[in-house]
MARZANU-465981 format. One record per residue (C-alpha): y, x, z; residue in one letter. Coordinates in nm, 3 decimals, padded with zeros to 5 digits, m for minus. Layout:
<atom <Y X Z> A>;
...
***
This chain:
<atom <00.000 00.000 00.000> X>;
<atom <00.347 00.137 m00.096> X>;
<atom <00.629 00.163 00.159> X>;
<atom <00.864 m00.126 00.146> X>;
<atom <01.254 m00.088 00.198> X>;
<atom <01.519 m00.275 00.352> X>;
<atom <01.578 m00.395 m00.031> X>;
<atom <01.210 m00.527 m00.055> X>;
<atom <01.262 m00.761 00.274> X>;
<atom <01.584 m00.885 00.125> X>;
<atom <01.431 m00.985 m00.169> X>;
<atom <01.175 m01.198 m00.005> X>;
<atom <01.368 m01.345 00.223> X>;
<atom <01.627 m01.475 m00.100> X>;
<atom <01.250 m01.576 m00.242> X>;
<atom <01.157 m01.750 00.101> X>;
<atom <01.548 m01.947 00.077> X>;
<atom <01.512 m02.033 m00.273> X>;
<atom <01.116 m02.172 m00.170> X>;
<atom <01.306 m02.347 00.108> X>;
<atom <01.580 m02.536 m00.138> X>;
<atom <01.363 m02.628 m00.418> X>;
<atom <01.066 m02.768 m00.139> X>;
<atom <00.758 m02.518 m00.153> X>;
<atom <00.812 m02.368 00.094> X>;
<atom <00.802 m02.592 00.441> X>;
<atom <01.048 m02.544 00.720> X>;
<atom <00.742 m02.373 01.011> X>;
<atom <00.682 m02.171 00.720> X>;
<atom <01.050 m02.057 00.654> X>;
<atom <01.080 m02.018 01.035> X>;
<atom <00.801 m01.760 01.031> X>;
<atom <00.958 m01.519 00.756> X>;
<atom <01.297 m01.594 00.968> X>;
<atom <01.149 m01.445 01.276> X>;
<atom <01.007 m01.163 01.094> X>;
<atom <01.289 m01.105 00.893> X>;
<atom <01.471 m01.044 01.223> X>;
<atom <01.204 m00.846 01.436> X>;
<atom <01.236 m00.593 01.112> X>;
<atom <01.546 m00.547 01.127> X>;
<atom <01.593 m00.498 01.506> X>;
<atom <01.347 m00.272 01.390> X>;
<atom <01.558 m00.099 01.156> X>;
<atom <01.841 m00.115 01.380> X>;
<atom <01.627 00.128 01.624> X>;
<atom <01.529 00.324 01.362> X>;
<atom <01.959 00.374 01.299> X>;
<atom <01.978 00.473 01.630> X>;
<atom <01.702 00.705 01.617> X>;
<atom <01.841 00.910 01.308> X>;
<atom <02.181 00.902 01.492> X>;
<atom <02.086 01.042 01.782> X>;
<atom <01.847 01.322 01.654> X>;
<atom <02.069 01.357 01.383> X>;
<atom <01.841 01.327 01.100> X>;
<atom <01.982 01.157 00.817> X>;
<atom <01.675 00.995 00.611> X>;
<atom <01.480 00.706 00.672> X>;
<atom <01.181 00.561 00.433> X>;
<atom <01.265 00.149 00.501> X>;
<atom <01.620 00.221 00.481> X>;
<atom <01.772 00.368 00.104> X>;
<atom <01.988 00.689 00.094> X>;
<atom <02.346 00.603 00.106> X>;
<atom <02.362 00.931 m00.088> X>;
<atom <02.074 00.852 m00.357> X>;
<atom <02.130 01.021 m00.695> X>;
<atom <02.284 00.686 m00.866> X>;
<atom <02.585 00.691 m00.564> X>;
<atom <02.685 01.037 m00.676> X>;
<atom <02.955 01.132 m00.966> X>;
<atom <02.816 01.260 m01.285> X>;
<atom <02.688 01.584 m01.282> X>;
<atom <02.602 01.604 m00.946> X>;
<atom <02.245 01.587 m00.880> X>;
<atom <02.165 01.626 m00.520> X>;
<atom <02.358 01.703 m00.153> X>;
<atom <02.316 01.972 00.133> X>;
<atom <02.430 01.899 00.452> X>;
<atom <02.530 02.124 00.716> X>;
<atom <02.522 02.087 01.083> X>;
<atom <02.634 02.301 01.344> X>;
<atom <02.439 02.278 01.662> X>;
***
């Protein structure tokens, strides 16, 4: 099984709310993804925290801010520094 990102739980729960409107999906059901929806992203919210206090800077669940299609053209990668 691949990893999933905070981009693959936003998709399903936009899938889950579209079920919702157009009746296939039923409200217990809806209130299930709703309550996982959030317990993964308290998750991630830890995870933040985590990478904030160690100081790490990349996370698998939650996309690079500094992926290859943010930066300018040309540019094909970052180093960052730290002093300790």
């Amino acid at each position: 099984m691949s990893e999933k990102t905070i981009s693959d739980l936003r998709a399903a729960l936009f899938d889950a709310l579209q079920k919702v409107k157009d009746g296939s999906m039923d409200l217990d059901k809806a209130r299930a993804v709703n309550e996982l929806g959030k317990t993964l992203i308290d998750s991630a919210k830890v995870e933040v925290d985590y990478l904030r206090t160690t100081g790490g800077d990349e996370s698998s669940f939650i996309a690079s801010a500094a992926g290859a299609s943010n930066l300018p053209d040309g540019i094909t990668g970052r180093t960052v520094h730290r002093l300790k």
